[in-house]
DSSP file (Angstrom, degrees, kcal/mol; ACC not computed):
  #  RESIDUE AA STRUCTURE BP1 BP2  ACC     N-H-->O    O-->H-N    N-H-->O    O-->H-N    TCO  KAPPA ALPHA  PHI   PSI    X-CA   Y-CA   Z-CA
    1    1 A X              0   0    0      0, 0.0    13,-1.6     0, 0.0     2,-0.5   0.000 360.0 360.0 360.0 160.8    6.3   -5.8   -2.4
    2    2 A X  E     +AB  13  58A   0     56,-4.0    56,-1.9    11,-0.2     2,-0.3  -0.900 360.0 179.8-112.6 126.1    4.5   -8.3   -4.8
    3    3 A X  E     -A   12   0A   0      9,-2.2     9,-2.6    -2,-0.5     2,-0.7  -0.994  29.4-127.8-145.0 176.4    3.4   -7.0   -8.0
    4    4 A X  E     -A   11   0A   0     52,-0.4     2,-1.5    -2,-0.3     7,-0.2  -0.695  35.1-133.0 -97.8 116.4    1.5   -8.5  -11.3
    5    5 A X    >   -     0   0    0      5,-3.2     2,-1.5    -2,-0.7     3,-0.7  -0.221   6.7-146.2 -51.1  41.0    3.5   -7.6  -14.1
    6    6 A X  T 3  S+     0   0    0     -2,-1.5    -1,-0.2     1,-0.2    -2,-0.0   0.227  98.3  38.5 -21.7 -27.5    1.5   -6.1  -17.0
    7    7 A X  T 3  S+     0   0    0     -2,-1.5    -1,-0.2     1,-0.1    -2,-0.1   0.928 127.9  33.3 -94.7 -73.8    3.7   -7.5  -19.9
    8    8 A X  S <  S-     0   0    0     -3,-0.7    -2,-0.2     1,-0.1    -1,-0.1   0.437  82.2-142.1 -45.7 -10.8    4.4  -11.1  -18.2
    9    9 A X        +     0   0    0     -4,-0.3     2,-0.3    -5,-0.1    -1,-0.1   0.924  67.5 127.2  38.8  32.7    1.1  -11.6  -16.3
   10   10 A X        -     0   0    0     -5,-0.3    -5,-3.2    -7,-0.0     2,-0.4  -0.777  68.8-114.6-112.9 161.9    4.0  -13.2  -13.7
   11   11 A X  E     -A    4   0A   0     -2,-0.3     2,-0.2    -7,-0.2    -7,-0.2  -0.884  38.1-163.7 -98.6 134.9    4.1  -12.0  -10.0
   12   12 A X  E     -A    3   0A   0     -9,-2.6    -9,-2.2    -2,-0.4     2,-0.4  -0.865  19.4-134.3-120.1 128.0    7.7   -9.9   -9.1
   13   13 A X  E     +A    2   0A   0     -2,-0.2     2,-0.3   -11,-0.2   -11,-0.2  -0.926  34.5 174.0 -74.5 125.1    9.2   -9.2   -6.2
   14   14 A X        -     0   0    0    -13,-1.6     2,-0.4    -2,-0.4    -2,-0.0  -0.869  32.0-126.7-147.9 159.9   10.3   -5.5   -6.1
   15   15 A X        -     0   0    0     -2,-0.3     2,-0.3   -13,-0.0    96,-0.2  -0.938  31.9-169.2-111.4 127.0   11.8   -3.2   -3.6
   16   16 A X        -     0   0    0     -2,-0.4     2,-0.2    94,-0.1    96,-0.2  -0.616  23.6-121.6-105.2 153.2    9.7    0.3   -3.2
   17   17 A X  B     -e  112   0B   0     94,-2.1    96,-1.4    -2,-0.3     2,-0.1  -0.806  48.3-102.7 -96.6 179.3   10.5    3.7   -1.3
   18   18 A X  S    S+     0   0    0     -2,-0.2    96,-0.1    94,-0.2    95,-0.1  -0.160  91.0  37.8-112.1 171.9    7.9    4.2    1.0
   19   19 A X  S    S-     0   0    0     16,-0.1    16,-0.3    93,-0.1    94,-0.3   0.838  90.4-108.1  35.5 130.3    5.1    6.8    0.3
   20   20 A X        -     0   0    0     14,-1.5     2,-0.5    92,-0.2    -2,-0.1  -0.377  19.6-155.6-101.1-170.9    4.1    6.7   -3.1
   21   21 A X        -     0   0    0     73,-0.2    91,-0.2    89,-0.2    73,-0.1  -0.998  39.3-119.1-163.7  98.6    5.3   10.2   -5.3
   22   22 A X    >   -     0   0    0     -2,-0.5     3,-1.2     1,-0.1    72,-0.1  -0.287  29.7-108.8 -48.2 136.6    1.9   10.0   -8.9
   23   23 A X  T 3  S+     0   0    0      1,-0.2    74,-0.5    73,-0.2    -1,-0.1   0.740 116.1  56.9 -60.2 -18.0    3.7    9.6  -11.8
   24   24 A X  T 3  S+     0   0    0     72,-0.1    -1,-0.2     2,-0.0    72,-0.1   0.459  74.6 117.8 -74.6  -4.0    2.6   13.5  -12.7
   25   25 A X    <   -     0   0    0     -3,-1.2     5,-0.0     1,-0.1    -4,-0.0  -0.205  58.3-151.6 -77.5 150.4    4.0   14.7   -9.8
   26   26 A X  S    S+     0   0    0      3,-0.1     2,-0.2    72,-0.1    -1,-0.1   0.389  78.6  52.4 -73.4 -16.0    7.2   17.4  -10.6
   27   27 A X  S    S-     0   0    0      1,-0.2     3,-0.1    72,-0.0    -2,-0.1  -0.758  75.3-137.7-127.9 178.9    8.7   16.7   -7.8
   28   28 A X  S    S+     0   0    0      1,-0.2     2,-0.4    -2,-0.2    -1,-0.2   0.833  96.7  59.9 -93.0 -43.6    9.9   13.7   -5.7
   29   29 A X  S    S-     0   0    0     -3,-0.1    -1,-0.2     1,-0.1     2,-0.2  -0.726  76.6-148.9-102.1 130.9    8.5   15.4   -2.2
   30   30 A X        -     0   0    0     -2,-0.4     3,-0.1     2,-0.1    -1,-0.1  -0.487  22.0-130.7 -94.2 162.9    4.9   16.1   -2.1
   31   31 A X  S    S+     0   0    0     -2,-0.2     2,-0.3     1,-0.1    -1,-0.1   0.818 100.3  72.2 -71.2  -5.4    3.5   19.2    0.1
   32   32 A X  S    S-     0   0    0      1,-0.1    -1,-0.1     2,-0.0    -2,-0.1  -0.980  90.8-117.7 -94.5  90.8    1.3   16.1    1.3
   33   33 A X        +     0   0    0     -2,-0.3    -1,-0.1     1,-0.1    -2,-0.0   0.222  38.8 168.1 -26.3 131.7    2.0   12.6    3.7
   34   34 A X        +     0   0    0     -4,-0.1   -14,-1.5     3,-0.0    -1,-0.1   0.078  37.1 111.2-151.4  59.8    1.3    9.9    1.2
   35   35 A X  S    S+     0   0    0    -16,-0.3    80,-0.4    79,-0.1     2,-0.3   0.092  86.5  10.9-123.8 -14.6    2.6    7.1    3.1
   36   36 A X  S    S-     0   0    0     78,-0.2    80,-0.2   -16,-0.1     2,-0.2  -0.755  72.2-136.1-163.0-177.1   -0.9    5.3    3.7
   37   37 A X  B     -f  116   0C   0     78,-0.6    80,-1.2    -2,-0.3     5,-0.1  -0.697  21.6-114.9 177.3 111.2   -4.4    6.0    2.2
   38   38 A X        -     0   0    0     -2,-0.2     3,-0.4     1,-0.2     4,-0.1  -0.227  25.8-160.9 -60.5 132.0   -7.5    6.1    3.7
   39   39 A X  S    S+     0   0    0      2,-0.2     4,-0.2     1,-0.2    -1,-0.2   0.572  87.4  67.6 -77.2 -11.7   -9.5    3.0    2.3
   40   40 A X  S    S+     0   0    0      1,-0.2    -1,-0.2     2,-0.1    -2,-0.1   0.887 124.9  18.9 -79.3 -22.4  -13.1    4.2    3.1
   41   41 A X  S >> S+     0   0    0     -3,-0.4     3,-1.9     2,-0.1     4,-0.5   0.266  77.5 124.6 -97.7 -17.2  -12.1    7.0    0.3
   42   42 A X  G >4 S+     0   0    0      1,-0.3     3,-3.8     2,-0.2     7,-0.3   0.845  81.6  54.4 -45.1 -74.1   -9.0    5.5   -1.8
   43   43 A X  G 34 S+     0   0    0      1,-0.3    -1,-0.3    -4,-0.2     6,-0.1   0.619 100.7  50.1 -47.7 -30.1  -11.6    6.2   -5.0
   44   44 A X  G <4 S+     0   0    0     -3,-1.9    -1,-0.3     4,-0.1     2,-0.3   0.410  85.9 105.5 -84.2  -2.0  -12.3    9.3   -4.7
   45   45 A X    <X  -     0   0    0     -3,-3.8     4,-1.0    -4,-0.5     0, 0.0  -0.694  57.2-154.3 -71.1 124.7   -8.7   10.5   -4.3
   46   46 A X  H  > S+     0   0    0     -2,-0.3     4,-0.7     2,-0.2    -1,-0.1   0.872 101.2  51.0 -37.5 -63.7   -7.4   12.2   -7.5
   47   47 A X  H  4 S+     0   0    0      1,-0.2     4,-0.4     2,-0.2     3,-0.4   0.934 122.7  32.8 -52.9 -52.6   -3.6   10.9   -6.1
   48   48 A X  H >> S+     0   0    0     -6,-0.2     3,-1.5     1,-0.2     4,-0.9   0.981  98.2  83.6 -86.9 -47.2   -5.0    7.4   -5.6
   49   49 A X  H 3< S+     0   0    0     -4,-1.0     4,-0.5    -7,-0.3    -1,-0.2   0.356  88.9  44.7 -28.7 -59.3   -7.3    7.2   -8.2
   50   50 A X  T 3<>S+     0   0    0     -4,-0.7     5,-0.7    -3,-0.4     4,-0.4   0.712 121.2  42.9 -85.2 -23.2   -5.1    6.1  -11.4
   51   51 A X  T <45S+     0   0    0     -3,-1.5    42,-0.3    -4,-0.4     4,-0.3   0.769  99.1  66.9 -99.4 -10.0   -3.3    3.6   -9.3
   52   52 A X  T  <5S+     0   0    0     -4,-0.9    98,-0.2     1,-0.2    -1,-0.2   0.608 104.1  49.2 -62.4 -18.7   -6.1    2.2   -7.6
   53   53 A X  T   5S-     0   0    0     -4,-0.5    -1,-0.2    -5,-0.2    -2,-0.2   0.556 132.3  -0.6-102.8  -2.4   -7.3    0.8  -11.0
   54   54 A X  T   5S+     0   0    0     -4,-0.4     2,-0.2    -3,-0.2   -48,-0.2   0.445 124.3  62.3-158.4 -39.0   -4.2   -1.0  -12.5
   55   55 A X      < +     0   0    0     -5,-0.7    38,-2.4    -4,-0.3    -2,-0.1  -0.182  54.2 133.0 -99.6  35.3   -1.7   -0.6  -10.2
   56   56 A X  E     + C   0  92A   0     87,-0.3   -52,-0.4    36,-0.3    36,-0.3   0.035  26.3 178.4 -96.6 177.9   -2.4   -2.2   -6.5
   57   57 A X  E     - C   0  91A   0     34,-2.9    34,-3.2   -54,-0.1     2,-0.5  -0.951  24.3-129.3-176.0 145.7    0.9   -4.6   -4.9
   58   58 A X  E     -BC   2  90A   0    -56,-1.9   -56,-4.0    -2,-0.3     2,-0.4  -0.880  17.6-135.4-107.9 159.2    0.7   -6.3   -1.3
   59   59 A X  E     - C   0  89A   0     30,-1.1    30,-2.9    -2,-0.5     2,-0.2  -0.998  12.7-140.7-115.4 119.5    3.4   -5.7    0.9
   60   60 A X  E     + C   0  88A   0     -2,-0.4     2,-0.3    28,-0.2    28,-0.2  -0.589  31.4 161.2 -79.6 138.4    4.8   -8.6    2.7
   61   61 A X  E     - C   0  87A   0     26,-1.3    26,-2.0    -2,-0.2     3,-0.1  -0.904  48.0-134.6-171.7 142.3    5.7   -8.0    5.9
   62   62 A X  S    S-     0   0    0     -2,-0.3    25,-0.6    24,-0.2    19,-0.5   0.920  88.2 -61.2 -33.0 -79.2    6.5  -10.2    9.5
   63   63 A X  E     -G   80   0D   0     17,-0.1     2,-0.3    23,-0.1    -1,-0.2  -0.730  59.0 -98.4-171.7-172.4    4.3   -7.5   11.2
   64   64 A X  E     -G   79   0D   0     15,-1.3    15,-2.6    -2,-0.2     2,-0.5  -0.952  22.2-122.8-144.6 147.1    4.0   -3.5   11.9
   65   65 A X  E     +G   78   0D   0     -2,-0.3     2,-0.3    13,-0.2    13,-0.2  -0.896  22.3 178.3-107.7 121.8    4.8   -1.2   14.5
   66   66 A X  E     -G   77   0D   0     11,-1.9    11,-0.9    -2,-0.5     2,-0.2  -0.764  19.3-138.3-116.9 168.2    2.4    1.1   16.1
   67   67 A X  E     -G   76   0D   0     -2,-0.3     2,-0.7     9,-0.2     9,-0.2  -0.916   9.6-160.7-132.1  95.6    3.4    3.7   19.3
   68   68 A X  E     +G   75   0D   0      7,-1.2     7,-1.1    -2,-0.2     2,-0.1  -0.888  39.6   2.0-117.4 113.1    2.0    4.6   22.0
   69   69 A X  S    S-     0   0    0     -2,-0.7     4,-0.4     5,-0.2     3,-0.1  -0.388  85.7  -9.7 107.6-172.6    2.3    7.6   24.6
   70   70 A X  S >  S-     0   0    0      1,-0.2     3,-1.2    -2,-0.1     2,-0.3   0.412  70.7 -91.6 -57.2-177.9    4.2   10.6   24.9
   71   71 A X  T 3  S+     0   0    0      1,-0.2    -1,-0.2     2,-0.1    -3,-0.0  -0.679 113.3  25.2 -80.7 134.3    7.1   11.8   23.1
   72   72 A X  T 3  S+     0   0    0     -2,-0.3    -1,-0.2    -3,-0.1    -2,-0.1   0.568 127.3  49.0  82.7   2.1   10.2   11.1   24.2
   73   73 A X  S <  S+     0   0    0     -3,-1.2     2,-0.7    -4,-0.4    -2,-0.1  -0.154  77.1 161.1-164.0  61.7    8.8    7.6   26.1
   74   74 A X        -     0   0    0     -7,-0.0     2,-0.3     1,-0.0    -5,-0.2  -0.855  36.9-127.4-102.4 110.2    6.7    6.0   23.3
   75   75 A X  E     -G   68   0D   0     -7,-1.1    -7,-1.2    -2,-0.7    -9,-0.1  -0.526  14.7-138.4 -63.3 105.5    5.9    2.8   23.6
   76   76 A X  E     -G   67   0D   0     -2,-0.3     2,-0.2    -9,-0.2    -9,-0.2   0.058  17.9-172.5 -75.9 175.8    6.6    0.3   20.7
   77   77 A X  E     -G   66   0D   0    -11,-0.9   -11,-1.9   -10,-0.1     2,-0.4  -0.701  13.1-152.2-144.4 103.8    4.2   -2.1   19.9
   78   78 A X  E     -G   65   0D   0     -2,-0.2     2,-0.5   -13,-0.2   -13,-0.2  -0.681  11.9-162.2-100.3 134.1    4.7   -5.1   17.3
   79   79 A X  E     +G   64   0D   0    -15,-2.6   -15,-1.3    -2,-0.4     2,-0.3  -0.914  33.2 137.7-104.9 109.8    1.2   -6.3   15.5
   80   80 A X  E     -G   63   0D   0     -2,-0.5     2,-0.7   -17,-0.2   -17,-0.1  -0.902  54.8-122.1-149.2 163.6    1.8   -9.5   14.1
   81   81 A X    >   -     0   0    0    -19,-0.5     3,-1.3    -2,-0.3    -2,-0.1  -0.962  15.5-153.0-123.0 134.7   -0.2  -12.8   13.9
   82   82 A X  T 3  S+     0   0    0     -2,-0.7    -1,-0.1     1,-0.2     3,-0.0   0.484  92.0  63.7 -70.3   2.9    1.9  -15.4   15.4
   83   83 A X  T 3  S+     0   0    0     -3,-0.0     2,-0.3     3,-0.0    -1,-0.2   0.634  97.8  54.8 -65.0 -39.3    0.0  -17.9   13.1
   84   84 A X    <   -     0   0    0     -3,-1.3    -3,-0.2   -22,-0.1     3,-0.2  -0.799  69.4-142.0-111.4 151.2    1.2  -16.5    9.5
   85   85 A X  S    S+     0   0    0     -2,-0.3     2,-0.2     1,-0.3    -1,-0.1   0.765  83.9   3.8 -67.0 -38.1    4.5  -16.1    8.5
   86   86 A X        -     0   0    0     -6,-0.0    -1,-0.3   -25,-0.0   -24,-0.2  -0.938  69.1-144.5-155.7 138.7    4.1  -13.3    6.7
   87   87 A X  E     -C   61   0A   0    -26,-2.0   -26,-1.3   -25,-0.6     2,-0.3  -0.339  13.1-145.1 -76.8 171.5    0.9  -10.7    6.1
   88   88 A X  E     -C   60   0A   0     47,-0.3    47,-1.5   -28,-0.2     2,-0.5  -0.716  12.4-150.8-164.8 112.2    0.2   -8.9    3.0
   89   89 A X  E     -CD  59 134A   0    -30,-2.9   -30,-1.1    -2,-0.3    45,-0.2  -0.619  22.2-101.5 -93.5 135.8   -1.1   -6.0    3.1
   90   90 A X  E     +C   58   0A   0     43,-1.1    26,-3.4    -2,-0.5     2,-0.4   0.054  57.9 137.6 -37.2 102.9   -3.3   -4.2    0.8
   91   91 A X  E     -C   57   0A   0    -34,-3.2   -34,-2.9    24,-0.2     2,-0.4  -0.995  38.9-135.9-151.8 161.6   -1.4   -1.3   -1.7
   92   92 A X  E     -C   56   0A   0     -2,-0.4    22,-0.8   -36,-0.3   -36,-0.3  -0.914  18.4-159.0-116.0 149.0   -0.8    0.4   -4.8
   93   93 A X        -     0   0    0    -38,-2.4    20,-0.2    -2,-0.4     2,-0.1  -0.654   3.2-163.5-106.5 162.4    2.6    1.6   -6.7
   94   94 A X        -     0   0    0     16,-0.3    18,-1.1    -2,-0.2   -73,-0.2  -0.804  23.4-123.8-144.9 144.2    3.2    3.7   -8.8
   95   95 A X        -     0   0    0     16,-0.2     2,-0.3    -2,-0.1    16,-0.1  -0.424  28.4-155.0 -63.1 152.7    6.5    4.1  -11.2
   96   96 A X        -     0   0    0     12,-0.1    14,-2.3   -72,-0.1     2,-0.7  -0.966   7.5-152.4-153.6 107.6    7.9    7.9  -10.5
   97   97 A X  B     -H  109   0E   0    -74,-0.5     2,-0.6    -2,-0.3    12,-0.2  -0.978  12.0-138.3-119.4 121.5   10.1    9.2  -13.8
   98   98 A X    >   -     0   0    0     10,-1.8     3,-1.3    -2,-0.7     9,-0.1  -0.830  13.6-163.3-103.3 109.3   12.6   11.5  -12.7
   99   99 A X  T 3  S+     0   0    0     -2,-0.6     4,-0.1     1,-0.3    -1,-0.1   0.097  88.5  64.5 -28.8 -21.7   12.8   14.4  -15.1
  100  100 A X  T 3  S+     0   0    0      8,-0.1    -1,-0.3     2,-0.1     2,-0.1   0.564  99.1  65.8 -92.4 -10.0   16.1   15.5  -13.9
  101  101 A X  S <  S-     0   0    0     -3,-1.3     2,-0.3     7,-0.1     5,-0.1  -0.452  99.7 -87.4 -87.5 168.7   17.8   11.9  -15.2
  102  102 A X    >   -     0   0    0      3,-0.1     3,-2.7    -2,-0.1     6,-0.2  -0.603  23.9-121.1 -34.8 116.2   18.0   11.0  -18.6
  103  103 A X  T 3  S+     0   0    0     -2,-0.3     3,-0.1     1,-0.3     6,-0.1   0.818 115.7  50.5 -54.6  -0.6   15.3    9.2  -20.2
  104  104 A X  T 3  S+     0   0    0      1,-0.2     2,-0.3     4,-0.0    -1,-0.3   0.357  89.9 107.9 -91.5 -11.1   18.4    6.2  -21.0
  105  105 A X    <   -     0   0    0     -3,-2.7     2,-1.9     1,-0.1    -1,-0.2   0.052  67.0-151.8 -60.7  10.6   19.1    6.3  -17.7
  106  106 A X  S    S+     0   0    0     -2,-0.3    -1,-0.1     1,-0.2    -3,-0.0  -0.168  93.8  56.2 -74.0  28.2   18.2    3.4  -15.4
  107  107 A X  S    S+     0   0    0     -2,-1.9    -1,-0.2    -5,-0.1    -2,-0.1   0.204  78.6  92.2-109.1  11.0   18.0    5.2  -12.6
  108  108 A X  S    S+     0   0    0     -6,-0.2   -10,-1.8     1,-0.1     2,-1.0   0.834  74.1  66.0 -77.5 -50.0   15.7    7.5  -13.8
  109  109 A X  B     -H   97   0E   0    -12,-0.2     2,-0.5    -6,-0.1   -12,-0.2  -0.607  63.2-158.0-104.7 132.7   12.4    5.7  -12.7
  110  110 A X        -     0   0    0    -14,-2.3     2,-0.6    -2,-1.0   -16,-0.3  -0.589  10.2-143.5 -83.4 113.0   11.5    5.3   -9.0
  111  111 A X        +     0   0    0     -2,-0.5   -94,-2.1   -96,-0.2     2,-0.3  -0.664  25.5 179.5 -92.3 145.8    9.1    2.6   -7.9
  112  112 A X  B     -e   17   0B   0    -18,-1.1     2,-0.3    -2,-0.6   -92,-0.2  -0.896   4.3-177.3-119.2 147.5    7.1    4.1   -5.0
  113  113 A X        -     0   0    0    -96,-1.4     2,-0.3    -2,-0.3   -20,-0.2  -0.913   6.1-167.5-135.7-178.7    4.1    2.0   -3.1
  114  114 A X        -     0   0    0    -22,-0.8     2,-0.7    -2,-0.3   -22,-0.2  -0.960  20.3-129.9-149.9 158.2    1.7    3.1   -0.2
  115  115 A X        -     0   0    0    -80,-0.4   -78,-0.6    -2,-0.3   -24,-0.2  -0.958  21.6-100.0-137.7 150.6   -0.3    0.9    1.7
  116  116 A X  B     -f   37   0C   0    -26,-3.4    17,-1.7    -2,-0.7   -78,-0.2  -0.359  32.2-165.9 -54.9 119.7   -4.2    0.8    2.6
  117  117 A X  E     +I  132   0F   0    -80,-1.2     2,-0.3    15,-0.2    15,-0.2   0.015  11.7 167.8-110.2-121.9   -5.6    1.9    5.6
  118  118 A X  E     -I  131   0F   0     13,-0.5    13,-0.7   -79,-0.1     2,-0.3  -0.885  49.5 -57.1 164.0 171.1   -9.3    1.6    7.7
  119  119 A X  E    S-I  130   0F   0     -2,-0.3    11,-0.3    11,-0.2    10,-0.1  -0.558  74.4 -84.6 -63.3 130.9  -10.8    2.2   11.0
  120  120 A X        -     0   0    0      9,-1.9    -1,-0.1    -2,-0.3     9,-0.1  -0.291  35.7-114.2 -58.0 138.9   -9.2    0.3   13.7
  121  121 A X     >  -     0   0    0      1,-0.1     4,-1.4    -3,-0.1    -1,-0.1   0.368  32.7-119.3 -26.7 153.7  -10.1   -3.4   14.6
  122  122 A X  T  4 S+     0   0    0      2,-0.1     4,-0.3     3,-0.1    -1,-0.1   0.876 119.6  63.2 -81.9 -28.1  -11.5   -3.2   18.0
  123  123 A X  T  4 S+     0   0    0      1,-0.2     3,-0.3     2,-0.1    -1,-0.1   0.949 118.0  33.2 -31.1 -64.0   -8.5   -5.6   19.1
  124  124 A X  T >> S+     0   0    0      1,-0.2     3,-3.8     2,-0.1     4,-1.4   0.522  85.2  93.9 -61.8 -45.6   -6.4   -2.3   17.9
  125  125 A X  T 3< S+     0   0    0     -4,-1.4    -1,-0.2     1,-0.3    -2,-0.1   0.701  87.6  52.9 -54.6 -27.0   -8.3    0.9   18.6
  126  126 A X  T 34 S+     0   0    0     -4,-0.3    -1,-0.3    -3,-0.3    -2,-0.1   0.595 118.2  37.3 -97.5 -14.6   -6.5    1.5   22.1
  127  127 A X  T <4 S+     0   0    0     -3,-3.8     2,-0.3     1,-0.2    -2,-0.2   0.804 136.2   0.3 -91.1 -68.7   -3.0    1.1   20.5
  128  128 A X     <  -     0   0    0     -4,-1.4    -1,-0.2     1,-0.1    -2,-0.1  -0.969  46.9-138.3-153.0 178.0   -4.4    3.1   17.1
  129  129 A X  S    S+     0   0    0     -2,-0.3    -9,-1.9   -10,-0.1     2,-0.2   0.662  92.4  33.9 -87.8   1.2   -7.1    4.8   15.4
  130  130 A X  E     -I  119   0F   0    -11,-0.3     2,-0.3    -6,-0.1   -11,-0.2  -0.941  64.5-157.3-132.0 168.0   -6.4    3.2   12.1
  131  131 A X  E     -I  118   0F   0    -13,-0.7   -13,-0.5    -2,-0.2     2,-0.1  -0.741  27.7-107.3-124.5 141.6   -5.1   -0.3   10.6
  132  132 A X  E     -I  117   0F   0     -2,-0.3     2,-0.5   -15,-0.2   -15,-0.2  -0.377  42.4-106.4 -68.3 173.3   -3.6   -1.3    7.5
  133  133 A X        -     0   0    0    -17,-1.7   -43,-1.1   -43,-0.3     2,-0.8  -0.861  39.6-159.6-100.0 108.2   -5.8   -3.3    5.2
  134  134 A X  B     -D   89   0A   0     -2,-0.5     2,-0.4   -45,-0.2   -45,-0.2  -0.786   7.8-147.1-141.9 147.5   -4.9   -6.8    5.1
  135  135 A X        -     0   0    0    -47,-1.5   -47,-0.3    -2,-0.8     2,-0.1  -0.430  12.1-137.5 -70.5 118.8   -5.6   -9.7    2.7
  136  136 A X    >   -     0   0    0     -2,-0.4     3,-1.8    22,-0.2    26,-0.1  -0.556  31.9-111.9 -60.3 153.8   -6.0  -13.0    3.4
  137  137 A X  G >> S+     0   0    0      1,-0.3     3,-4.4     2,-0.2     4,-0.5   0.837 117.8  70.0 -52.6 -53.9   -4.2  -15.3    1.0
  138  138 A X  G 34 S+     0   0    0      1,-0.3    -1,-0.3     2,-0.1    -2,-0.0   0.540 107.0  53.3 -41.3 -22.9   -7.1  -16.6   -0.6
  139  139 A X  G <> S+     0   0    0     -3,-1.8     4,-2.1     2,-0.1     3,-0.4   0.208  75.7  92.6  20.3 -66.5   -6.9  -12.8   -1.8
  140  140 A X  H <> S+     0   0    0     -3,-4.4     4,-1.5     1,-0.2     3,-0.2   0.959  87.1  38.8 -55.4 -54.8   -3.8  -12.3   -3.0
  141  141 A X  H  X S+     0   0    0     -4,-0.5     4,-0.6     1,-0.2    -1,-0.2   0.443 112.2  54.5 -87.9   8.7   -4.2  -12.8   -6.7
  142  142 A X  H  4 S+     0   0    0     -3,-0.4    -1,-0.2     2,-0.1    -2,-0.2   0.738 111.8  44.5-106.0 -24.7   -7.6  -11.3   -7.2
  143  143 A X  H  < S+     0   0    0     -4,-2.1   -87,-0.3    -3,-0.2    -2,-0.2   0.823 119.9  46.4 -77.0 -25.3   -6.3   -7.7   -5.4
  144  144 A X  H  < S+     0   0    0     -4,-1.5     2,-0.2    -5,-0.4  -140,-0.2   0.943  85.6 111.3 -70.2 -44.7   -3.0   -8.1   -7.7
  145  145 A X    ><  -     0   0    0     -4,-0.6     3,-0.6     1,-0.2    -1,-0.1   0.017  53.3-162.6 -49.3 101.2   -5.1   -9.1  -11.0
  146  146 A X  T 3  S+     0   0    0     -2,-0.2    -1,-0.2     1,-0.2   -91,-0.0   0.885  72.3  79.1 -58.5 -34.6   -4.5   -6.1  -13.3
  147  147 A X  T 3  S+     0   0    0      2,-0.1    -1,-0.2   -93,-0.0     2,-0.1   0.862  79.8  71.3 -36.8 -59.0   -7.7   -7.0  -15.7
  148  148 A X  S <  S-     0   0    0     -3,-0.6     2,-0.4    -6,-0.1     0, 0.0  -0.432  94.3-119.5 -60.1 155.8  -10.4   -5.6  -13.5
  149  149 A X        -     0   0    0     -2,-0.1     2,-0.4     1,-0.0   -96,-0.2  -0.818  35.2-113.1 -92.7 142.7  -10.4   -2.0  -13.4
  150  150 A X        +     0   0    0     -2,-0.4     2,-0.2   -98,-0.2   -98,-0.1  -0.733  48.0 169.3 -86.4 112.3   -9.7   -1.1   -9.5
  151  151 A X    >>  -     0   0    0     -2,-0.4     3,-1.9     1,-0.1     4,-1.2  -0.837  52.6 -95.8-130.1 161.0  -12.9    0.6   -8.2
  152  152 A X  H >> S+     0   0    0     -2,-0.2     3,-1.6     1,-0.2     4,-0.7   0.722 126.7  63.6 -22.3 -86.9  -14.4    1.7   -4.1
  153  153 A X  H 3> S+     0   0    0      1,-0.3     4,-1.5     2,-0.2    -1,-0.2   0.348 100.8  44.5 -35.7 -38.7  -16.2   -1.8   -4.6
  154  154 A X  H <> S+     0   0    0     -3,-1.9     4,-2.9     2,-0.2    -1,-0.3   0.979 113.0  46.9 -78.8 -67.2  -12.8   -3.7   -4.7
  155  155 A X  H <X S+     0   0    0     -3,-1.6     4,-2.4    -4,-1.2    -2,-0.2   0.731 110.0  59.9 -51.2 -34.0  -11.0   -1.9   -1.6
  156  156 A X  H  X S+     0   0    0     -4,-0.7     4,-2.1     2,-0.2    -1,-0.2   0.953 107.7  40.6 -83.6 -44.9  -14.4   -2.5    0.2
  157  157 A X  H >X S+     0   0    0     -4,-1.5     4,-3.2     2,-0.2     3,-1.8   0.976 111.4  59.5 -45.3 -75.1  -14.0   -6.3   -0.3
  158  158 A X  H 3X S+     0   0    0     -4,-2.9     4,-2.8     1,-0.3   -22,-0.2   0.818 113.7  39.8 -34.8 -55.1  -10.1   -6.1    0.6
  159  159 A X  H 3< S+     0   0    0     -4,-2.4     4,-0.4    -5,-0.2    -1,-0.3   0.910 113.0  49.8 -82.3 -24.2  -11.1   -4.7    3.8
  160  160 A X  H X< S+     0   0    0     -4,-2.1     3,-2.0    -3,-1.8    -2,-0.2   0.978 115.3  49.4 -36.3 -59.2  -14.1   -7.0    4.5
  161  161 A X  H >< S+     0   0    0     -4,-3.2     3,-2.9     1,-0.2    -2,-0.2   0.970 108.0  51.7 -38.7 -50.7  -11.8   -9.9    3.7
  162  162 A X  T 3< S+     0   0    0     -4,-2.8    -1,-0.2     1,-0.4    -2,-0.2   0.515 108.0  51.1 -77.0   2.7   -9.2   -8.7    5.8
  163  163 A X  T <         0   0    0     -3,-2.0    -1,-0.4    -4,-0.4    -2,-0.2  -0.029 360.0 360.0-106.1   9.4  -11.6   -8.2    9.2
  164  164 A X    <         0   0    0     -3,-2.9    -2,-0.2    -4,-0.2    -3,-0.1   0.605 360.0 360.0-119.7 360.0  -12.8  -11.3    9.0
């Protein structure tokens, strides 16, 4: 995933675990999926809420796999645009300190990310009912830019952009 460093103002590449784990949390596993995040809502989320404003990250990726039909013969589907090399889709981290480590340790903090979703594309809807969020390049550095505070208003552009 790409994020804007706070201290450098430089863009990092970084490796995340998947679903992101609030830095208050007590635990690593929440009693809750947080693996996506409805965009139409992201603000209004307690969970999203402090990392929607400071903390957003695209995730590069080829393309994504959705699935379709029964268990135990579910059909793969790869979503990609054969035009770009790579997407980047719309997300927030958050850093994870686990309590059980040492605070010298450096294995102590866990970077976690989630990525944005929305109502499916009409292209989409017949494979599934929601989409990730994704930025056009032209994009990138204004969803990354930690200086605005991350508000609804912001997530509702990202996903305009990214439908159009």
């Amino acid at each position: 995933m790409l994020i804007d460093s706070a201290k450098t103002g430089e863009l990092r590449l970084e490796q995340a675990r998947w679903s992101l784990v609030p830095a208050w949390s007590d635990t690593f596993k929440l009693k809750y999926p947080t693996f996506s995040a409805r965009a139409e809502t992201l603000a209004a989320k307690s969970t999203w809420r402090k990392p929607l404003q400071a903390h957003r990250t695209i995730i590069l990726a080829r393309g994504f796999y959705e699935w379709t039909g029964e268990k135990g013969s579910k059909q793969p589907w790869f979503i990609h645009d054969p035009n770009a090399e790579l997407l980047g889709l719309a997300g927030l981290y958050c850093w994870w300190p686990d309590r059980s480590k040492p605070d010298d340790d450096p294995h102590r903090w866990v970077l976690t990310a989630i990525i944005l979703t929305f109502d499916a594309v009409q292209t989409l809807a017949g494979i599934h009912d929601r989409n990730p969020v994704r930025l056009p390049e032209h994009m990138w550095l204004h969803w990354l830019d930690p200086s605005p505070t991350g508000d609804q208003a912001l997530v509702d552009d990202a996903v305009l952009a990214g439908i159009a």
